[in-house]
C-alpha positions as CSV (number, residue, x, y, z in Angstrom):
1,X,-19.4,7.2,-6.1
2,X,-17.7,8.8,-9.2
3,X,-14.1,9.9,-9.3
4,X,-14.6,13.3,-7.9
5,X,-16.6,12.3,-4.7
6,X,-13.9,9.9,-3.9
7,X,-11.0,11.8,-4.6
8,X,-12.8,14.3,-1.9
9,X,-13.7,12.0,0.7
10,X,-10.0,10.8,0.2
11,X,-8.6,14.1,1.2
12,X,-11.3,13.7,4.4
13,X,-9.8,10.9,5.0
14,X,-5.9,12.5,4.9
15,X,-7.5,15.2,7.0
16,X,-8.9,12.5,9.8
17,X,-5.4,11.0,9.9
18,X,-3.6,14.0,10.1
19,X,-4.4,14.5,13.8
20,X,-4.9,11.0,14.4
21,X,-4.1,9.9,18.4
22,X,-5.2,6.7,18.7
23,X,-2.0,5.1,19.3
24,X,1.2,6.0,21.2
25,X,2.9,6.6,17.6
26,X,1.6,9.9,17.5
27,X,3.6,10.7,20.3
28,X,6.7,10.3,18.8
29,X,6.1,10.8,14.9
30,X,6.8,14.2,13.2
31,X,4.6,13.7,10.5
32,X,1.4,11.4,9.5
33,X,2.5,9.5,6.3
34,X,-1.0,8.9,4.5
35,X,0.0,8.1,1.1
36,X,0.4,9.6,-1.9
37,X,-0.2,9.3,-6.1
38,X,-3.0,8.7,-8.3
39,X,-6.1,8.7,-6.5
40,X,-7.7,6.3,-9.2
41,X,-4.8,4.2,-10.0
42,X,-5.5,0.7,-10.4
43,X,-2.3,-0.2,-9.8
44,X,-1.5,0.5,-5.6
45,X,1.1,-0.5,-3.3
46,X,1.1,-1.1,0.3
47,X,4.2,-1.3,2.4
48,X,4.6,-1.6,6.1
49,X,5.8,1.8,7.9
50,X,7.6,4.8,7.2
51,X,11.0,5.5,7.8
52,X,12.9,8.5,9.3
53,X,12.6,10.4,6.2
54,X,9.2,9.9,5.5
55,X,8.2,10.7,8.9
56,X,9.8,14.2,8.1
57,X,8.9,14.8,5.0
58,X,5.4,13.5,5.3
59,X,5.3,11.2,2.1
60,X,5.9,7.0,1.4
61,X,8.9,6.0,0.0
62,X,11.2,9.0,-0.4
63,X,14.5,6.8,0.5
64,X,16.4,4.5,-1.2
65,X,13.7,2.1,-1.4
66,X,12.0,4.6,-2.4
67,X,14.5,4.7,-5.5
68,X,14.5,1.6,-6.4
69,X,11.0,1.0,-6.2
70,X,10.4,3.9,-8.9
71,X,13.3,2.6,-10.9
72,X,11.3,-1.2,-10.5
73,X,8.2,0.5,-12.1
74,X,10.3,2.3,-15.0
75,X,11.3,-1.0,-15.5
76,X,7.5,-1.9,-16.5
77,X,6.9,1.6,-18.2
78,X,4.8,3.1,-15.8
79,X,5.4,5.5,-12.9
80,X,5.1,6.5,-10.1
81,X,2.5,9.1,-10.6
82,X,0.5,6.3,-12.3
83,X,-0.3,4.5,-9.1
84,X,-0.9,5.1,-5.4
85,X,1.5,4.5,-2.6
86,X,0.9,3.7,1.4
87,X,2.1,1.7,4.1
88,X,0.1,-0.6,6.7
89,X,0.8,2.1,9.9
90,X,0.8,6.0,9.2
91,X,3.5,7.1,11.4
92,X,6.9,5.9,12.1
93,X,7.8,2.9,14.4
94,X,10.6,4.2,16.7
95,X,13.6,3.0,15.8
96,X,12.0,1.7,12.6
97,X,11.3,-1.2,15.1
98,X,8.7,-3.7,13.7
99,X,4.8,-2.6,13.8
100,X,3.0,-4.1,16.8
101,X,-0.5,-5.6,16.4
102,X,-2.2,-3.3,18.5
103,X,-0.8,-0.4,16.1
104,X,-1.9,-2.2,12.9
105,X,-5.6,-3.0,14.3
106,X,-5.8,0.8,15.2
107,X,-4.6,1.9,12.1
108,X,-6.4,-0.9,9.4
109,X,-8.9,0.8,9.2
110,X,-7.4,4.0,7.3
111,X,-6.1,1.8,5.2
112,X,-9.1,-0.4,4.7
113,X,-11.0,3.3,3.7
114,X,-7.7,4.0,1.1
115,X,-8.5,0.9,-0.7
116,X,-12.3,1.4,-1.0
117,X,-12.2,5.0,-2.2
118,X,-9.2,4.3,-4.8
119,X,-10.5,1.1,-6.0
120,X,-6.9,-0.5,-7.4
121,X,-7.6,-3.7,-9.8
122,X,-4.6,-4.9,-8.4
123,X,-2.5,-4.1,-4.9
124,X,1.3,-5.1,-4.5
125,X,1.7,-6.4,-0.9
126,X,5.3,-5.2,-0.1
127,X,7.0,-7.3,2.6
128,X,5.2,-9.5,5.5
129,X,3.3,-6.9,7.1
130,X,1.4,-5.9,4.4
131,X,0.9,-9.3,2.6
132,X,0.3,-11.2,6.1
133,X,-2.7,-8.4,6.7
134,X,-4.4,-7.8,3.2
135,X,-4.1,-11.9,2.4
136,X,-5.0,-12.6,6.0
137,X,-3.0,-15.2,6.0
138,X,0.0,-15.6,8.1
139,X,2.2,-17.5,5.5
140,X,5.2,-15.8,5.0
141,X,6.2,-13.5,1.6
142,X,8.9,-15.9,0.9
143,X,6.6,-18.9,0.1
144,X,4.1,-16.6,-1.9
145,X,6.0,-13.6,-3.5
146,X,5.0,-13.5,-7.0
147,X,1.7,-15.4,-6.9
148,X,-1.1,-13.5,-7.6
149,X,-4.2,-13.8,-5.6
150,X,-7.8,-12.6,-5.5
151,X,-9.5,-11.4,-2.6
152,X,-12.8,-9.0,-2.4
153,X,-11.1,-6.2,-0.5
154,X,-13.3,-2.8,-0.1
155,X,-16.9,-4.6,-1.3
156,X,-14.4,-5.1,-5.0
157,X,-12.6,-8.1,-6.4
158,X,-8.9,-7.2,-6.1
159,X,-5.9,-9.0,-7.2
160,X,-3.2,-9.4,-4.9
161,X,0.6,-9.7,-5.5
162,X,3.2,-10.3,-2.8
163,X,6.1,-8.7,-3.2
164,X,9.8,-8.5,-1.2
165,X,10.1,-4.9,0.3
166,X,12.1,-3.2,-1.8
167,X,14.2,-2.2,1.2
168,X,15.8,-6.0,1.0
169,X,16.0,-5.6,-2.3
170,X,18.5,-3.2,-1.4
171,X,20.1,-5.8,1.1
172,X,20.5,-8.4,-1.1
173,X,20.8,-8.6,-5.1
174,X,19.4,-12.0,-5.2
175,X,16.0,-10.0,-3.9
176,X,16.1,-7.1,-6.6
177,X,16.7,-9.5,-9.0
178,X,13.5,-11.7,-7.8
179,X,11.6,-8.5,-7.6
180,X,12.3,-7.5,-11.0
181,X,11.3,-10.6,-11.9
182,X,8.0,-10.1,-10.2
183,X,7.0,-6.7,-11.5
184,X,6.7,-8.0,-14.6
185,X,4.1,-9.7,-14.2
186,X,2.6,-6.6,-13.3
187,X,1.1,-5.3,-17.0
188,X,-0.8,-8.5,-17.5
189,X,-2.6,-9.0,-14.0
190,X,-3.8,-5.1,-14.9
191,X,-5.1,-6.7,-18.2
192,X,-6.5,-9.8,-16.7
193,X,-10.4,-10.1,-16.2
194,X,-11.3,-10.7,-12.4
195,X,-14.1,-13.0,-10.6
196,X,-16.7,-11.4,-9.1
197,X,-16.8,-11.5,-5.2
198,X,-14.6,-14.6,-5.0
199,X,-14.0,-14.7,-1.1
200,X,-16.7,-14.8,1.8
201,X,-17.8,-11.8,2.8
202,X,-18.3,-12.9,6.1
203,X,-14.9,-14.2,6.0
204,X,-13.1,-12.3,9.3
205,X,-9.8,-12.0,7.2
206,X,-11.3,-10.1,4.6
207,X,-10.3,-6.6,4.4
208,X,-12.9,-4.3,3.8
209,X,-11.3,-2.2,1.8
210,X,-2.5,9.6,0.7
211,X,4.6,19.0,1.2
212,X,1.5,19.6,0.2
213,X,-0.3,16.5,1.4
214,X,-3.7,17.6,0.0
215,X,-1.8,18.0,-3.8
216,X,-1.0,14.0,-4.0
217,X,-4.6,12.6,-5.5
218,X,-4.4,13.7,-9.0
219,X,-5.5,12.3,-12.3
220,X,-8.6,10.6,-13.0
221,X,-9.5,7.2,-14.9
């Protein structure tokens, strides 16, 4: 599939999830968050819901983690229109309360597409949510932020990097500092040669795998 054809099944995609009602979120949400950036970025992140300004302005990341996590990228001189941002659930969590499993089952599977029509070389797992689902492990993002890891995510070898959320980054300085730190390992994973097809592919953990919403896929590799 060239760069065109996805870029245009990505905005199906965006158009599917746009009306999506498959779990109670929609109920309460004001708008589907689907993601936005560089439709072939290599480089994508993945966080774990959106907040109450994202939910009204329809876009990932627009708060202060938002901020910071652009600033984290300046930091590596790229951003954020280099790479493409989502989040494991598409609509807000009320109260910003944690996802539940039932809402991350219904909505994998949008994200699972994402990955396989932008085909990142490497994904930044921001937070537990997002590392605990794309590693499919359930070890927690304090034992294995930083530590790169290969999976075969959308039929594609993909490297992996956990990450704190910047949002306790903004908590605690200790975090920023460690995820400074970790972004800069960021330039050489993009460089670094991957294995071919390295996990099982019958492997059940293995992940098959965003205003003017229909605007955010630009540029082209």
């Amino acid at each position: 599939m060239d760069a065109a054809t996805r870029r245009e099944a990505l905005v199906a995609l965006y158009k599917e999830a746009s009306v999506c009602e498959l779990c109670p979120l929609h109920e309460t949400r004001n708008r589907v968050v689907f993601g936005s950036g560089n439709a072939d970025a290599e480089l994508m992140f993945v966080g774990e819901a959106p907040g109450a300004e994202e939910d009204r302005q329809g876009l990932p990341f627009v708060g202060r983690a938002g901020k910071l996590l652009s600033e984290l990228l300046e930091g590596i001189g790229m951003k954020r229109e280099d790479v493409f941002i989502g989040n494991v659930l598409k609509c807000r969590p009320p109260g910003n309360r944690d996802p539940q499993p039932i809402e991350i089952e219904t909505c994998r599977p949008y994200l699972e597409r994402q990955v396989e029509l932008i085909q990142p070389k490497v994904i930044g797992t921001l937070g537990n949510f997002a590392t605990k689902l794309l590693t499919g492990s359930q070890t927690g993002i304090t034992r294995v932020r930083g530590t790169a890891q290969q999976h075969t995510l959308g039929g594609r070898p993909v490297l992996l990097l956990p990450l704190f959320h910047p949002a306790a980054g903004l908590r605690t300085p200790a975090v920023a500092d460690q995820l400074r730190q970790d972004f800069e390992l960021i330039p050489e994973l993009l460089s670094s040669p991957l294995l071919e097809d390295v996990d099982d592919p019958d492997d059940e953990h293995a992940v098959a795998v965003e205003p003017d919403q229909l605007g955010l896929f630009g540029g082209a590799r």
